[in-house]
C-alpha positions, 0 to 999 in steps of 0.5 A: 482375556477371553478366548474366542468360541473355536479356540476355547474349546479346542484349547479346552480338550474339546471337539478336534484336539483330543483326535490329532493329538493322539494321531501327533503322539501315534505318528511320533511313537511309529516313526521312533519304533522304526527308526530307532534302529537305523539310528543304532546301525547308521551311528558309527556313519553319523559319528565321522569316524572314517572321514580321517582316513578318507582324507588321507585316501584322497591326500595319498592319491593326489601325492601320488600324481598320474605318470602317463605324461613321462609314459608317453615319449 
């Protein structure tokens, strides 16, 4: 099967496929240079390492009640 004029030469490496596969492999290098390191910074975040002790905040303060309804009369 042939293919049709524009997509034969795009698939072929000619005319605008050269240009926005750099501009796609530039974009992707750039923002994974700069992002690599909010990724190491944020990881320990991501991982859900305090998420327990959270849960435990939050079970500590809903144990502990509110004593402003005895505190009144």
């Amino acid at each position: 099967m042939a293919w049709p004029g524009w997509a034969g030469a795009r698939l072929n490496g000619e005319g605008v496929v050269q240009p926005v596969v750099l501009l796609v492999l530039i974009t992707l290098a750039v923002s994974h240079w700069l992002l690599e390191p909010v990724v190491q910074v944020l990881q320990p975040f991501f991982l859900l390492n305090w998420l327990p002790w959270v849960f435990l905040g939050v079970g500590l303060w809903l144990l502990a009640g509110d004593d402003s309804q005895n505190s009144a009369r």
